[in-house]
VOGU-3710 file (C-alpha; in Angstrom, 3 decimals, decimal comma):
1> xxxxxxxxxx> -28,052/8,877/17,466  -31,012/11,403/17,643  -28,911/14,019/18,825  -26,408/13,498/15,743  -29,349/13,597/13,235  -30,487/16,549/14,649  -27,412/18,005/14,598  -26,431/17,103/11,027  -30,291/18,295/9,625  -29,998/21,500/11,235
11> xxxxxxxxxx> -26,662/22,666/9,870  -27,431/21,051/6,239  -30,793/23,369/6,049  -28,516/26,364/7,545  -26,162/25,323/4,450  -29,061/25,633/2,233  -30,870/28,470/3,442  -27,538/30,510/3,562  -26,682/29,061/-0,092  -26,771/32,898/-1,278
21> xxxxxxxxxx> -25,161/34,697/1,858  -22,599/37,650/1,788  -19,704/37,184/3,468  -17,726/40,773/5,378  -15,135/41,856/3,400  -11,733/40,620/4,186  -12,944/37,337/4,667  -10,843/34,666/2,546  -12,020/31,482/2,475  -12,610/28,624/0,379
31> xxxxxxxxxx> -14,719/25,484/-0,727  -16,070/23,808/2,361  -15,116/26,502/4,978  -16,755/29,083/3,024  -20,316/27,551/2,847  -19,978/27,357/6,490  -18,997/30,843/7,193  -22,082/31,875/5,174  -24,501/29,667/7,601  -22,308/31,349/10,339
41> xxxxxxxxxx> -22,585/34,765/8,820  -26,778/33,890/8,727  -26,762/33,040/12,047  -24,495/36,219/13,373  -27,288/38,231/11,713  -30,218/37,132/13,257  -29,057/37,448/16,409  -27,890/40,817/15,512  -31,391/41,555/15,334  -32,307/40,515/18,574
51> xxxxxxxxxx> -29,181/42,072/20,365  -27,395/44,552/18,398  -24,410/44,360/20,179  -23,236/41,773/18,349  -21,149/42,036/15,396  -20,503/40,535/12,172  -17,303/40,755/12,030  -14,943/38,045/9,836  -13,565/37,333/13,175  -16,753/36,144/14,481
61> xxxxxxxxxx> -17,854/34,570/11,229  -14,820/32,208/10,548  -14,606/31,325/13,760  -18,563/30,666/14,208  -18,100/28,543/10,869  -15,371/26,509/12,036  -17,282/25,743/15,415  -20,245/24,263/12,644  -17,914/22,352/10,492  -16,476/20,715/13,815
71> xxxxxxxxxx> -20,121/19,901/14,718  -21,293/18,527/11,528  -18,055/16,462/10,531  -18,499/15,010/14,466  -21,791/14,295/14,278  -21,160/12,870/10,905  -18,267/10,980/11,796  -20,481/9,550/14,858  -23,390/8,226/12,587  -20,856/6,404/10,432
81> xxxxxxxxxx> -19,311/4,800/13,621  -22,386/3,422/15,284  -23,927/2,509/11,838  -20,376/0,545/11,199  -20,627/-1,025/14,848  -24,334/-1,921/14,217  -23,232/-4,127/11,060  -20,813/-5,888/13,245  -22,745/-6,568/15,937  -21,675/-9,605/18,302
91> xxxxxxxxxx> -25,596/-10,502/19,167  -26,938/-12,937/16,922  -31,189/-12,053/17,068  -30,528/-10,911/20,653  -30,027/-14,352/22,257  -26,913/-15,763/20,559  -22,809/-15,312/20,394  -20,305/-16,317/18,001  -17,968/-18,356/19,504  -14,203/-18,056/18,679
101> xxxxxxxxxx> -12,832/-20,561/16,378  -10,777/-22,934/17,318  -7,080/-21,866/18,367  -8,329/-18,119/19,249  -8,425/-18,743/23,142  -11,065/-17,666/25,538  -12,569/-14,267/25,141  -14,753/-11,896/27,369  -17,292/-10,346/26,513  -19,033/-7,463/28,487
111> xxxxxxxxxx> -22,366/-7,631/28,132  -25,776/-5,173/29,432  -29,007/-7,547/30,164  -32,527/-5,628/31,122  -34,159/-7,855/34,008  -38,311/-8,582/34,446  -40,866/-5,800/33,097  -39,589/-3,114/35,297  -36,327/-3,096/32,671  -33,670/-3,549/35,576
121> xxxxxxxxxx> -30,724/-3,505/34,286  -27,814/-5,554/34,900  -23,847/-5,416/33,335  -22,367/-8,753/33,223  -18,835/-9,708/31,808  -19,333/-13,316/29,600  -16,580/-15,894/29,863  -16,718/-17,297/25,943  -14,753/-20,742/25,085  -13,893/-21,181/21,714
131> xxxxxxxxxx> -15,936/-23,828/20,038  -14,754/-27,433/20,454  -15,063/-29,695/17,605  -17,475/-32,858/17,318  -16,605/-36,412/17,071  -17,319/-36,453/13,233  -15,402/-33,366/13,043  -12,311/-34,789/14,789  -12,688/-38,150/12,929  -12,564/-36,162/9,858
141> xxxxxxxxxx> -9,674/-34,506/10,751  -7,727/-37,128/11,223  -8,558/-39,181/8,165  -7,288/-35,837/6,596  -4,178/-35,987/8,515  -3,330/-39,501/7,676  -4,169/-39,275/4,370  -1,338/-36,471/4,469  1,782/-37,595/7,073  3,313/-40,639/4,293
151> xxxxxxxxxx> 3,989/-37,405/1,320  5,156/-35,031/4,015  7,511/-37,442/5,498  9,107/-38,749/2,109  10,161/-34,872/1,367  12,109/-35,053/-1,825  12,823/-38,834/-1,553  11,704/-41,318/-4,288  10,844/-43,945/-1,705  11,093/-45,025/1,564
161> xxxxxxxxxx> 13,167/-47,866/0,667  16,290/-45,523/0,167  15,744/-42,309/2,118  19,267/-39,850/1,231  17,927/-36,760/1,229  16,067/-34,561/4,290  12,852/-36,030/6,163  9,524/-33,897/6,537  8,602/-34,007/10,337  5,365/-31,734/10,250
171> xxxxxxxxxx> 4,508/-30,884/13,898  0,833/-29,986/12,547  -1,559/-31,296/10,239  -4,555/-30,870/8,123  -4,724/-27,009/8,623  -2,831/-27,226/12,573  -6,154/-28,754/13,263  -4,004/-32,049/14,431  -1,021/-31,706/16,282  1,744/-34,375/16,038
181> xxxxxxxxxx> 4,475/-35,815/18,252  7,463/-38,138/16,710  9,738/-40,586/17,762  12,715/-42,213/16,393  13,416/-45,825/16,883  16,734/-45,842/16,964  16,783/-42,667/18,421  19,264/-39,839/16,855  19,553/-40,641/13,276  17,344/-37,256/12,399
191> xxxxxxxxxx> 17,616/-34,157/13,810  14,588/-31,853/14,136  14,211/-30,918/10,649  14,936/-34,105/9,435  18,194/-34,168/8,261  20,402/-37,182/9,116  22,301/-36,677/11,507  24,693/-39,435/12,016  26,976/-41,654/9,737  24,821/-44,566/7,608
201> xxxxxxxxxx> 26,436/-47,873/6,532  26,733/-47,833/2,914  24,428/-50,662/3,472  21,705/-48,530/5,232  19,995/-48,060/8,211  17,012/-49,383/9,052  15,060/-46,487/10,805  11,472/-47,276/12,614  9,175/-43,734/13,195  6,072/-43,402/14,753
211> xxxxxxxxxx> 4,069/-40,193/14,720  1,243/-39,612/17,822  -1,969/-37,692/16,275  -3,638/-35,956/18,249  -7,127/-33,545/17,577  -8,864/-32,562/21,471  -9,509/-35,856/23,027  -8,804/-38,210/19,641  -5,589/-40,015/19,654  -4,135/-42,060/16,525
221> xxxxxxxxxx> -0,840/-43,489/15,417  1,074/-43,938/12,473  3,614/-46,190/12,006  6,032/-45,966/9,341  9,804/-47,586/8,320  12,776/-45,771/6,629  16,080/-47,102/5,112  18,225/-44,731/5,796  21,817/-44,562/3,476  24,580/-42,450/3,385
231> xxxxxxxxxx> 23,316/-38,684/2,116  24,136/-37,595/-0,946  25,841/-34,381/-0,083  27,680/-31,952/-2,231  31,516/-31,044/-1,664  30,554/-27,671/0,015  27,903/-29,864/1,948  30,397/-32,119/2,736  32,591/-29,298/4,013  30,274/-27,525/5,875
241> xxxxxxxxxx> 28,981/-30,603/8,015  33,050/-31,076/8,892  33,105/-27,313/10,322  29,892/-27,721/12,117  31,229/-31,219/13,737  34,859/-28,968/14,694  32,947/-26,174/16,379  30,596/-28,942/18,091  33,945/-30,541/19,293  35,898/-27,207/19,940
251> xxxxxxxxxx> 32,783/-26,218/22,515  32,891/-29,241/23,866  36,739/-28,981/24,826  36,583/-25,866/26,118  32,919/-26,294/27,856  34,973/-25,055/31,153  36,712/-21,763/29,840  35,333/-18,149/29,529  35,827/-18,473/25,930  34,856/-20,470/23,023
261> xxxxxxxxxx> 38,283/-21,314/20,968  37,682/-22,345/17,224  39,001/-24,579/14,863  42,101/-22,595/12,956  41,196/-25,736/10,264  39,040/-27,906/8,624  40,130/-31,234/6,666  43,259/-30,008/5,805  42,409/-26,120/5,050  42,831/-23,183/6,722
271> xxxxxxxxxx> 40,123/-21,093/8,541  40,051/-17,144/9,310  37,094/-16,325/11,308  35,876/-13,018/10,351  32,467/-11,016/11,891  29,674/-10,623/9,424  29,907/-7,006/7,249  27,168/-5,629/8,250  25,859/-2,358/6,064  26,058/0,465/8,557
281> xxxxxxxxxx> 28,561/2,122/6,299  26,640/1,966/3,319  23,684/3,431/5,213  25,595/6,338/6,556  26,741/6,913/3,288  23,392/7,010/1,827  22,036/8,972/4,756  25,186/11,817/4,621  23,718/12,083/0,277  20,252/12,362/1,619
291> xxxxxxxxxx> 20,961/15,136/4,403  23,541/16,878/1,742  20,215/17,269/-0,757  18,288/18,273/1,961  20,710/20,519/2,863  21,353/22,180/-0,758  17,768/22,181/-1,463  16,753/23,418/2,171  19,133/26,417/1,635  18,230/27,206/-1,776
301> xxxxxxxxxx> 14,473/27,255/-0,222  15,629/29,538/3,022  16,806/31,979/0,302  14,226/32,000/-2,112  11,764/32,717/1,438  14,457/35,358/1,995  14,205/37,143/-0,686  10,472/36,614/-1,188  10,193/38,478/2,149  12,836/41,071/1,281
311> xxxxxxxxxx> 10,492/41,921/-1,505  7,332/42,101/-0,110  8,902/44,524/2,662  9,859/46,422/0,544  6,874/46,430/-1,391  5,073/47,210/1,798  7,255/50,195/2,534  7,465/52,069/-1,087  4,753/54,064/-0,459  5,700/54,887/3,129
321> xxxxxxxxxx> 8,528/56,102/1,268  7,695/58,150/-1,309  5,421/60,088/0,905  8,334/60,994/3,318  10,264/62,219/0,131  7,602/64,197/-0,757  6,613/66,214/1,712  10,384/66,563/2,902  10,696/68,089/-1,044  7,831/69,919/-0,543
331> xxxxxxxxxx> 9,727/71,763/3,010  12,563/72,910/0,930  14,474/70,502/0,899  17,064/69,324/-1,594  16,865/65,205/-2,974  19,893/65,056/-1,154  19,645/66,301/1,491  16,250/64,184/2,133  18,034/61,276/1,681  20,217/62,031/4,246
341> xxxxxxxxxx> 17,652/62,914/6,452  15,296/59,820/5,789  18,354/57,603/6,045  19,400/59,544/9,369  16,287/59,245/11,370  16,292/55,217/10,421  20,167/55,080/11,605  19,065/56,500/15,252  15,749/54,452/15,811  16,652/51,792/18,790
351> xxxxxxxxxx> 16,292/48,727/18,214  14,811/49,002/14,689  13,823/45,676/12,972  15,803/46,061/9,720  14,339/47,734/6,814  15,782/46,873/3,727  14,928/49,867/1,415  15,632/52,088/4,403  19,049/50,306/4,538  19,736/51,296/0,730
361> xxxxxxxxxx> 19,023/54,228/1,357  21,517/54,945/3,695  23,913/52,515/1,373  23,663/55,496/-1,508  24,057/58,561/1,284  27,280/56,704/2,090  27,920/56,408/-1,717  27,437/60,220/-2,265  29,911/61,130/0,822  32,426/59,418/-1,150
371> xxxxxxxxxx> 32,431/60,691/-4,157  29,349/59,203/-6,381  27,944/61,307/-8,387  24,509/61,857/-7,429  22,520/60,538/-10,604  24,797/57,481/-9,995  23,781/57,128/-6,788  20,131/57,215/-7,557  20,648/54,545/-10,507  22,136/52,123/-7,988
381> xxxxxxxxxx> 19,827/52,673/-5,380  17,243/51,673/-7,640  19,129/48,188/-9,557  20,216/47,448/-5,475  16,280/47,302/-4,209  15,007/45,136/-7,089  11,994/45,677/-9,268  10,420/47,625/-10,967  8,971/50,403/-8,892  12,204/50,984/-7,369
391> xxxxxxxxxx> 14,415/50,999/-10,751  11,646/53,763/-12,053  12,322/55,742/-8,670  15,996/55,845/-9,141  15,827/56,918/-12,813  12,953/59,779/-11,974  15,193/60,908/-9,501  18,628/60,762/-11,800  16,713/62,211/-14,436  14,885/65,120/-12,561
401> xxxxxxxxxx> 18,270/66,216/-11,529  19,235/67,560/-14,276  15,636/69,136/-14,701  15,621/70,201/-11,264  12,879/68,979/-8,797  10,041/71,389/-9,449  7,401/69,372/-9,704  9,002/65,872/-8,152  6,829/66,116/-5,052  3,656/65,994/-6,714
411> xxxxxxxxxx> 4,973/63,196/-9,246  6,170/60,795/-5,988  2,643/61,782/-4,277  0,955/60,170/-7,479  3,552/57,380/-7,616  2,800/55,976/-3,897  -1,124/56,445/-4,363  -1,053/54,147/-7,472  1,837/51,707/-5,528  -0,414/51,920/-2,642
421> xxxxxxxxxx> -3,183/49,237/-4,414  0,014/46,608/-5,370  0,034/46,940/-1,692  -2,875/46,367/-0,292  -3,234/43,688/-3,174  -0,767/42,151/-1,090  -1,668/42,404/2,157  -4,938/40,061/1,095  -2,382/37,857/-0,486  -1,074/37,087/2,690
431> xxxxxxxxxx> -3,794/37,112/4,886  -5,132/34,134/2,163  -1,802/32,543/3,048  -2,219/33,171/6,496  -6,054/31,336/6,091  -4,528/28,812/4,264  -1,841/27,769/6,948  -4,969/27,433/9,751  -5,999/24,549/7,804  -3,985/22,455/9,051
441> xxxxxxxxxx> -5,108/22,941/12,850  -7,960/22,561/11,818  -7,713/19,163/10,377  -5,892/18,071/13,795  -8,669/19,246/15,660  -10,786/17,173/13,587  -8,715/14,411/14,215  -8,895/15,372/17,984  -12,435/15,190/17,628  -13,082/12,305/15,601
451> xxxxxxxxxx> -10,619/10,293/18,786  -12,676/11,516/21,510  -16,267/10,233/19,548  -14,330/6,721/18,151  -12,431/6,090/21,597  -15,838/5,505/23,704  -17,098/3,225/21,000  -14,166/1,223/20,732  -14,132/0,974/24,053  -17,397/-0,257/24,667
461> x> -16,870/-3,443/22,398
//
């Protein structure tokens, strides 16, 4: 616990004293990584100082913060564990146990007992019964349970004079405290939910039940008598109790085959046995419209990343571009003729990873071979790449055709210095995205973390 306070004070007043920190350029992080990396950057620092071959680079300060975050949500996490664990402590003023309450079975406890004044210490495992009740407790109990076997057992019926409907036969009473045995007297007229089972005399049947209480060691019994008469079932009741009675006597018959046969009737009416519908079908069905969505939406996503990263390659590669053109313009060349070159040199690179802009270019060279006119060829080239740097390039070039390219170089040397911010605007868009997508190992190594601390204290319980 020391350790963990020591820990967590430490890093807060690094938090504090670093409050007002610069972090290297490049760095992109936010809310609670960022605070760290500035207590990381502080600490990089000083020992910069002492050895200066250490570096401050945003390599070394994210991943110095990240180390600190670990530490501090750990030690954190730890605190909150043993302070929950103290609260719910099993030692009652050092001396004492709770014992488990009745119906919880035995439990073992592992225990650690210091021995005489030289603290020897000692780990002993504690065989715990669960508490057994007293005789006013069990007394009690059963009182409660007699007071509440004669409603349970009448169920739905009026009285016990003319019982037609089903019998309660609780197996437990007041709370499962009292456990309860019946018997029938004659035996047979109820099943084990208390329906009648056999056929009454319209007169009735006298029916004698006694129920055994029992709670631990105490032992009562309760007498009661039932007149039993014919139920009062329903024509679908009536019906169903036939069917039941025909399968009862159709496994009985054919006790000795390999197969069950049923009854192809039932008082006069026909049966057709038929295996429950189940709804596999109707799953399937709503699982092939869930994977369809998926689908349609998961494809409409692929593209949209498609052509997300279409255009930031070729974002990326404009001013790659443009500088080529240039200084081929500025050898002598003709625009032509440079986009035959450009596109040529791309066409015999082995192996090439597929450059889209590169790929137009070659597109329009083909265009021109058969029979474009050139300004057309430019136009496309620009509407094919997308956006708007590109449609600007294609109508420069259709337009300085006709003008001639005198002073085209030095326009396309301006034109990729200004396109070259939009670029490096987003290469710090995606190396936030990249920071972004390393939060998510970073939460599992929390999780990794906050296992191996809570796993030993569980453990030890």
């Amino acid at each position: 616990m020391i350790v963990c306070l020591v820990i967590l004070a430490g890093i807060a007043a690094l938090l504090g004293i670093s409050a007002r920190v610069r972090l290297p350029r490049g760095l992109a992080l936010r809310g609670v990584r960022r605070a760290f990396a500035r207590a990381a950057c502080l600490i990089l620092e000083k020992l910069r100082k002492i050895k200066k071959e250490i570096a401050v680079t945003p390599f070394a300060v994210e991943r110095l913060g990240d180390v600190l975050l670990v530490l501090f949500a750990g030690a954190g996490a730890s605190l909150l564990i043993q302070a929950m664990a103290a609260g719910t402590t099993l030692l009652i003023d050092g001396y004492a146990i709770n014992r488990p309450a009745q119906g919880e079975g035995k439990r073992s406890q592992e225990l650690q007992v210091y021995i005489g004044e030289e603290a020897h210490t000692e780990q002993m495992e504690i065989e715990i019964d669960e508490r057994q009740y007293t005789e006013k407790e069990k007394a009690q109990f059963l009182d409660q349970a007699m007071q509440e076997i004669e409603p349970a057992i009448l169920g739905e019926n009026a009285s016990p004079d003319r019982v037609q409907k089903k019998v309660g036969l609780p197996y437990t009473l007041a709370d499962g405290k009292v456990k309860v045995v019946w018997t029938q007297e004659p035996a047979g007229l109820l099943d084990d939910e208390g329906y009648i089972t056999e056929d009454i005399p319209e007169e009735g049947q006298l029916l004698q039940l006694k129920a055994t209480l029992t709670c631990e060691d105490q032992v009562r019994i309760y007498e009661c008598g039932l007149c039993l008469f014919p139920p009062d079932y329903s024509d679908e009741e009536l019906l169903r109790r036939a069917l039941e009675k025909e399968v009862e006597a159709a496994d009985r018959q054919s006790a000795q085959e390999t197969v069950l046969r049923l009854p192809k009737e039932v008082d006069g009416q026909k049966l057709i046995w038929q295996e429950p519908h189940t709804q596999v079908t109707g799953i399937c069905l709503a699982l092939t419209a869930l994977a369809a969505v998926c689908a349609w939406t998961g494809k409409k996503q692929e593209l949209q990343k498609k052509e997300e990263q279409r255009r930031r390659q070729m974002t990326m590669d404009y001013p790659d571009l443009l500088f080529k053109m240039s200084m081929l313009l500025n050898a002598g060349l003709t625009m032509k003729n440079v986009f035959v070159k450009i596109a040529a040199e791309y066409a015999r690179q082995k192996n090439r990873e597929v450059r889209f802009a590169y790929e137009e270019m070659r597109r329009a060279c083909y265009e021109m071979k058969s029979g474009v006119p050139e300004a057309r060829a430019y136009e496309n080239f620009g509407r094919r790449c997308g956006g708007n740097a590109y449609v600007k390039l294609g109508t420069m070039l259709s337009s300085n055709l006709q003008k001639g390219s005198q002073g085209l170089a030095d326009i396309l040397q301006e034109e990729a210095q200004q396109s070259m911010e939009e670029r490096r605007q987003m290469a710090k868009k995606l190396g936030e995205e990249a920071g972004t997508k390393l939060l998510l190992p970073m939460v599992l190594m929390l999780l990794v973390v906050l296992v191996i601390l809570m796993v030993p204290a569980m453990l030890a319980f």
